[in-house]
C-alpha positions in Angstrom: 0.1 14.0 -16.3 -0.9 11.0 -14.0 -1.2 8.8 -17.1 2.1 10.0 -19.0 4.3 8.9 -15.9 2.9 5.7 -15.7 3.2 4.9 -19.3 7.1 6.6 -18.5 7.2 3.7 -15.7 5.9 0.9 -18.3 8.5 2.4 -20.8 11.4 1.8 -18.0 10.3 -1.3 -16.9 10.8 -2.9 -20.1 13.8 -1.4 -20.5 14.9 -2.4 -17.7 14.6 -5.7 -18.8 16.1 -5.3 -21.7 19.6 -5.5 -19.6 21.1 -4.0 -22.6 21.8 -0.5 -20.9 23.6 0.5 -17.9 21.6 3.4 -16.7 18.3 2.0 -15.6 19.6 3.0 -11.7 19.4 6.2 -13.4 15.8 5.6 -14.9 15.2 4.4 -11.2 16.1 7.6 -9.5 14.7 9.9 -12.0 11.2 8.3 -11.6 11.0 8.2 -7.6 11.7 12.6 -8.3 9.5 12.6 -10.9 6.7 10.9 -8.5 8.0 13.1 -5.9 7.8 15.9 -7.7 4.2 15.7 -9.5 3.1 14.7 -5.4 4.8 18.2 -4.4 2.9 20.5 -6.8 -0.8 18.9 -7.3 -3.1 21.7 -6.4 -7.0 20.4 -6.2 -6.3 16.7 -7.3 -5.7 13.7 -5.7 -7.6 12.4 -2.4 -8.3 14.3 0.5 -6.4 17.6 -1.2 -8.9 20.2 0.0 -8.5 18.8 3.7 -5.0 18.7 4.0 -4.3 22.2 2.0 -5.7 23.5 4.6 -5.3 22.0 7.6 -1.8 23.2 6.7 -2.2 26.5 5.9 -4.5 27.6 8.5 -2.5 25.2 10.9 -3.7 25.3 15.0 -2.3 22.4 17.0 -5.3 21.8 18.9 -7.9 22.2 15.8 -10.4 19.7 16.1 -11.9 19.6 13.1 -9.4 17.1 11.7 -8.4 13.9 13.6 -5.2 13.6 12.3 -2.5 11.5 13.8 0.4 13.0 16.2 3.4 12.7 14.5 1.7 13.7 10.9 0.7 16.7 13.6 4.1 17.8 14.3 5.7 17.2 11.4 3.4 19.8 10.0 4.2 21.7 13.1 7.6 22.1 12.3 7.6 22.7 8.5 4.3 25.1 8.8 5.6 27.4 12.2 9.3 26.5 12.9 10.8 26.3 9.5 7.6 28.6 7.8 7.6 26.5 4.7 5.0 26.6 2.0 2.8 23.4 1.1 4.4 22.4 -1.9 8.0 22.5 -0.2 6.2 20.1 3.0 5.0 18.1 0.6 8.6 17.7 -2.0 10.2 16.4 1.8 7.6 14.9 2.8 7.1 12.3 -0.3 11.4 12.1 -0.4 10.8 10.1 2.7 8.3 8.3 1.3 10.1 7.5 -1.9 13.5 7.0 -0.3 12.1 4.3 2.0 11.0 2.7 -1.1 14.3 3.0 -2.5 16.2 1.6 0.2 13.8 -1.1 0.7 14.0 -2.2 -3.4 17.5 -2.4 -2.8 17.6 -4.6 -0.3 15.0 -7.4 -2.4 15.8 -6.7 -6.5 18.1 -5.9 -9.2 14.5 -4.8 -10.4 13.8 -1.7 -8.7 12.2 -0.1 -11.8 9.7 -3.1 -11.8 9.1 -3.0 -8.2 8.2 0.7 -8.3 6.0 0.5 -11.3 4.0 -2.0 -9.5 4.2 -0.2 -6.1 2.8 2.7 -8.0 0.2 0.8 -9.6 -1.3 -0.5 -6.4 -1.0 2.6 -4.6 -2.2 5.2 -6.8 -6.2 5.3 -5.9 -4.5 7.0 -2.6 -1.7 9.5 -4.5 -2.6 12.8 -2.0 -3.6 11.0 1.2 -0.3 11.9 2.7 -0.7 10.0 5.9 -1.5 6.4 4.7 1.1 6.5 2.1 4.1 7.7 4.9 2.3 4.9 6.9 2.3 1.9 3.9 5.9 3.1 3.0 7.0 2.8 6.8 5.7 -0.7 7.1 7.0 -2.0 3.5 10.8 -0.8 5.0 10.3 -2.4 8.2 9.1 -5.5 7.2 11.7 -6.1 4.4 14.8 -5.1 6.8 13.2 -5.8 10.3 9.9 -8.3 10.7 12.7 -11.7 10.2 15.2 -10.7 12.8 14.7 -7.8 14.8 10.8 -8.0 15.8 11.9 -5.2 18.5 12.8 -2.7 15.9 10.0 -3.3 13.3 7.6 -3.0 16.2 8.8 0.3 17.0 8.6 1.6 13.1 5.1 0.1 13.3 4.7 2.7 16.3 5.8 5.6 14.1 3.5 4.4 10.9 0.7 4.1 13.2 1.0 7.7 14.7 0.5 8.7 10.9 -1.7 6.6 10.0 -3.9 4.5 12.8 -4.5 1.8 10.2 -0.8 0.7 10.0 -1.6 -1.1 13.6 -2.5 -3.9 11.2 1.2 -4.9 10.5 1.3 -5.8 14.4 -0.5 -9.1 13.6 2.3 -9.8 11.1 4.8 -10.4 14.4 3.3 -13.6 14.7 3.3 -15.2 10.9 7.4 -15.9 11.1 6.7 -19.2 11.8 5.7 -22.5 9.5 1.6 -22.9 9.7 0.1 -25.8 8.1 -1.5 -25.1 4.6 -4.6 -26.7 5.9 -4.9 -24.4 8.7 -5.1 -21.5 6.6 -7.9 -23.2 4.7 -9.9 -24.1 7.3 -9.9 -20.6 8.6 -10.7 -19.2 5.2 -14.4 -21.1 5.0 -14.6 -20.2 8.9 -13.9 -16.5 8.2 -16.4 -16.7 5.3 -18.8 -18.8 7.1 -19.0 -15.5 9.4 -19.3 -13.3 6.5 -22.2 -15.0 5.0 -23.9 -15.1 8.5 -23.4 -11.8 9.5 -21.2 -12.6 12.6 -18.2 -11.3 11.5 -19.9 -8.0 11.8 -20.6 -8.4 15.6 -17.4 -9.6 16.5 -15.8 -6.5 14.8 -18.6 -4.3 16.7 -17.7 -6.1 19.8 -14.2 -6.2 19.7 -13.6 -2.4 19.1 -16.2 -0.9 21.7 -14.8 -3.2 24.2 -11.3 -2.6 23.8 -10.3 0.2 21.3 -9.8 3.4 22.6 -12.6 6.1 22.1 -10.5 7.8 19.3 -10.6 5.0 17.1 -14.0 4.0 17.7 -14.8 7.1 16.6 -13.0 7.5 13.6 -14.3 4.2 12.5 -18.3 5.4 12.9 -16.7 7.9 10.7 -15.7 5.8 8.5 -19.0 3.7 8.6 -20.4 6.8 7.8 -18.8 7.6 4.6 -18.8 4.5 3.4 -22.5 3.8 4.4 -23.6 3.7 0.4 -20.8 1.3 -0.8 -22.4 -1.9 -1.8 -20.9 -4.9 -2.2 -20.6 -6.9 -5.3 -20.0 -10.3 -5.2 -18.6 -10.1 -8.6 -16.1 -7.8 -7.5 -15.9 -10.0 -4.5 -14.8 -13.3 -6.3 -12.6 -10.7 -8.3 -11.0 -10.1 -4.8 -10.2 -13.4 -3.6 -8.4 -14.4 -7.5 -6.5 -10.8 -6.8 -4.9 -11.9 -3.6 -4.8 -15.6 -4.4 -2.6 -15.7 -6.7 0.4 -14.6 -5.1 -0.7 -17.6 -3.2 -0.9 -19.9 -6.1 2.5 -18.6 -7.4 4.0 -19.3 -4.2 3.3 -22.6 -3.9 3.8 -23.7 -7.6 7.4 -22.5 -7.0 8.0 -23.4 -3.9 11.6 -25.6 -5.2 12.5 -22.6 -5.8 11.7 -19.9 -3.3 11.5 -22.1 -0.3 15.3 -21.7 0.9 14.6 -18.2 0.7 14.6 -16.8 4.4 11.5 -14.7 3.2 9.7 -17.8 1.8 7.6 -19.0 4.9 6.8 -15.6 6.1 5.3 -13.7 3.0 3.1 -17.1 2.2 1.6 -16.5 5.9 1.0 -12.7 5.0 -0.6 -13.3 1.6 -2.4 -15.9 3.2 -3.3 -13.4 6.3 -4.3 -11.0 3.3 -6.8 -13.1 2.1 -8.4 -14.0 5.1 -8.6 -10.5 6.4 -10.3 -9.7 2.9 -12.7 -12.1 3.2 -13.7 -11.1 7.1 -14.0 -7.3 6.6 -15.9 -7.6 3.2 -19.5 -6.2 3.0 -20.7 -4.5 5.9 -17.1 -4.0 6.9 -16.0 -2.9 3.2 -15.0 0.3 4.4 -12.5 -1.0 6.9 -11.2 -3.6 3.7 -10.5 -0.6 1.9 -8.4 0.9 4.5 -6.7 -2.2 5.3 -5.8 -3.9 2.6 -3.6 -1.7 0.6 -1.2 -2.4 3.7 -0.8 -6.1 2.4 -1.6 -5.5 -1.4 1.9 -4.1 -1.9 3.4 -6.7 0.0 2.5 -8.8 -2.6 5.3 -6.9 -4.8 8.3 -8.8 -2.8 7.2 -11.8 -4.7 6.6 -10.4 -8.0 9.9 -9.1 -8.0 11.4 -12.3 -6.4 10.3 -14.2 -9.7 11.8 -12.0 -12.3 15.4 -14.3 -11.9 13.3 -17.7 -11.5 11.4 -17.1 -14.8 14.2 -15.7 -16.6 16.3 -18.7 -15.8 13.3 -20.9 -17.1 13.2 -18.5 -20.6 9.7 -16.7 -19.3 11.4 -13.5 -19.7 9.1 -11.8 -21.9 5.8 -13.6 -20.8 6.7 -13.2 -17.4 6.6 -9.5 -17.7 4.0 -9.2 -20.3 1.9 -10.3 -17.2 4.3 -7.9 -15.0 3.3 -4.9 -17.3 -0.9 -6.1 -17.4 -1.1 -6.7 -14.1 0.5 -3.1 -13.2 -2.1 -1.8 -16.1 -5.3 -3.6 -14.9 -4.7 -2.3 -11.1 -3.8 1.4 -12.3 -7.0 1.5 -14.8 -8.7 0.1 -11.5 -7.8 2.6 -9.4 -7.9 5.8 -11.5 -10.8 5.3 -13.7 -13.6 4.3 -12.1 -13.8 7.5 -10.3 -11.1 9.6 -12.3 -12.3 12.9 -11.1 -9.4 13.4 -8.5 -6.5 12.4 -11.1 -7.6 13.0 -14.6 -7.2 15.9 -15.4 -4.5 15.8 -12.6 -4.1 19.3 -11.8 -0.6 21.2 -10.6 0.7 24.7 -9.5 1.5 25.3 -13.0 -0.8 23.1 -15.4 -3.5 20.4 -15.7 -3.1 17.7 -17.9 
C-alpha cells in the first residue's frame, strides 16, 4: 500500500506540473488524508509499532520501561484516559497535526505543494510509525519556514515543544546562529577540520566529552542506548562519499543560481544550513553513525525549500521537464533507499483491515 501511494504522489506531481488542471489543491489535500489515514490504521508495520501500541494501550504515566518524551507523554495522556480514545483514532489526530503543519508551511514557500510533499515523503518514509520524531521534524520544518528569519524568540519556543517529543529536535537550536552571511571559505575549512577529526578518531572524544560533561543524565542515557543498538552498523565509505554528494548538492545548486535566489530573504540562511548539514554529517559519521542517523533527517528535508524554490527558476529557463525528471528520480532513489534495503516494516505494509 506503501508503494501505490507513492507512485499516487509521482502521478500528482507531474500533474501538477502539467498546469493544465485546476484541482491539484485538491490532489494536495487528498494526499496529506490519504498519508494520514494509511498512518492511522497500520497495525504491525512501520518502525517502532510494537513499542508504541503498547505503551498506549497499557498506558501508566510513570512506566519506565519507555523513555519517551513529556509532551508525547501527555498527549497520550489525554487521548488514552481523558478522552478514552482508541489507537487508531490517537494516531488519525495525531498525524493531522503533523500533516497540517506541512500544509501550512508549503503554503507559505510554493505553488508546488504536491512536489514539496512528494519529496517530504520520500525523505521521511524510513521513519513512517516513529510517531515522536516525525511530530518533532514537522514542528521544526513550520518553525523554521515562518519563524527562524524574524522572530528567533518564537521558533525557539516551538523548538522547546519538538524537543519535548523528540530530544533530537535540540539540533535546530544551532540553526539560531546561521542567519547571518559566513564566508564560503569558512565553511570549507571547517569541513577538512571536521573530517580531519573523523579520520583521527577525535571527533569521537569530543562527542564523549561533551555529553558526560554537560548533558543531562537522561540523555546520556538514551544515547548509550542508542550506541547500543547501533553497536553492529558499519560504516561504508562508499556509502559515505554517497553521503557528502547527497547533501552537497543542494550546495552546488545554491551557488550555481545564486543571480537568482540571492535576493531571496531565505537565500543566505538555508546555504549556512545545508552547509551545517554537511558538516554535521561528516562529524557524527562512523563511530557516531547512530547519532547521524538520528540527526540528519532534521536537515535532509530542509533541503526541500530549495528544491521547490527552483521549480519557477527552471521553468522560466525551459528546464521544465528535466528539472522534474530529476524532481521525480531523486524522490524515487531516496524512497527505494529507505524502504527496501530493509523492507520488512513497510512491504507488505500491514492495516486494521488489509496488507498489501
Amino acid at each position: 500500500m506503501i508503494i501505490i501511494l507513492f507512485f499516487l504522489l509521482l502521478l500528482f506531481t507531474i500533474l501538477e506540473h502539467q498546469r493544465r488542471y485546476n484541482f491539484h489543491w485538491a490532489l494536495f489535500v487528498f494526499s496529506l488524508f490519504s498519508i494520514v489515514l494509511l498512518e492511522s490504521i497500520k497495525f504491525d508495520s512501520g518502525i517502532d509499532f510494537w513499542n508504541t501500541y503498547n505503551h498506549y494501550q497499557f498506558f501508566n504515566l510513570n512506566d519506565t520501561r519507555y523513555r519517551y518524551e513529556f509532551l508525547y507523554k501527555y498527549s497520550v495522556y489525554f487521548f488514552r484516559n481523558v478522552l478514552n480514545f482508541s489507537y487508531p483514532f490517537f494516531l488519525f489526530f495525531y498525524y493531522s497535526v503533523i500533516y497540517s503543519l506541512y500544509y501550512f508551511s508549503f503554503n507559505k514557500i510554493t505553488k508546488y505543494p504536491i512536489t514539496a510533499l512528494l519529496l517530504v515523503f520520500a525523505c521521511t518514509v524510513g521513519l513512517f510509525g516513529s510517531n515522536r520524531q516525525l511530530l518533532a521534524i514537522a514542528i521544526g520544518f513550520f518553525a523554521y519556514i515562518y519563524f527562524l528569519k524574524e522572530k528567533k524568540i518564537s521558533y525557539l519556543f516551538f523548538i522547546l515543544i519538538a524537543a519535548f517529543f523528540h530530544y533530537s529536535a535540540f539540533i535546530y537550536v544551532f540553526l539560531v546562529f546561521l542567519d547571518r552571511r559566513i564566508n564560503h571559505k569558512i565553511w570549507i575549512v571547517t569541513l577538512f577540520a571536521l573530517l580531519l577529526f573523523n579520520i583521527t578518531g577525535i571527533n569521537f572524544t569530543i562527542f564523549n566529552f561533551v555529553i558526560s560533561n554537560f548533558a543531562p543524565e537522561k540523555i546520556v542515557n538514551i544515547i548509550k542506548g542508542y550506541n547500543i543498538g547501533f553497536a553492529k552498523m558499519q560504516s561504508n565509505y562508499y556509502m559515505f562519499i554517497v553521503g557528502i554528494v547527497r547533501r552537497g548538492l543542494p550546495i552546488f545548486l545554491m551557488i550555481r543560481y545564486k543571480n537568482f535566489l540571492q535576493d531571496k530573504s531565505y537565500y543566505q540562511l538555508l546555504l549556512n544550513t545545508l552547509f551545517f548539514s554537511l558538516t554535521t554529517y561528516v562529524f557524527f559519521f562512523g563511530k557516531l553513525e547512530y547519532m547521524s542517523s538520528r540527526v540528519s533527517v532534521y536537515f535532509i528535508i530542509l533541503e526541500v525549500i530549495l528544491y521547490v524554490c527552483l521549480i519557477p527558476i527552471m521553468n522560466k529557463m525551459g528546464r521544465k521537464n528535466l528539472y522534474l525528471i530529476f524532481l521525480l528520480l531523486f524522490a524515487g532513489m531516496e524512497f527505494v533507499r529507505y524502504v527496501f534495503v530493509d523492507p520488512r516494516p513497510f512491504v507488505p505494509f500491514k492495516t486494521l483491515f488489509f496488507s498489501f
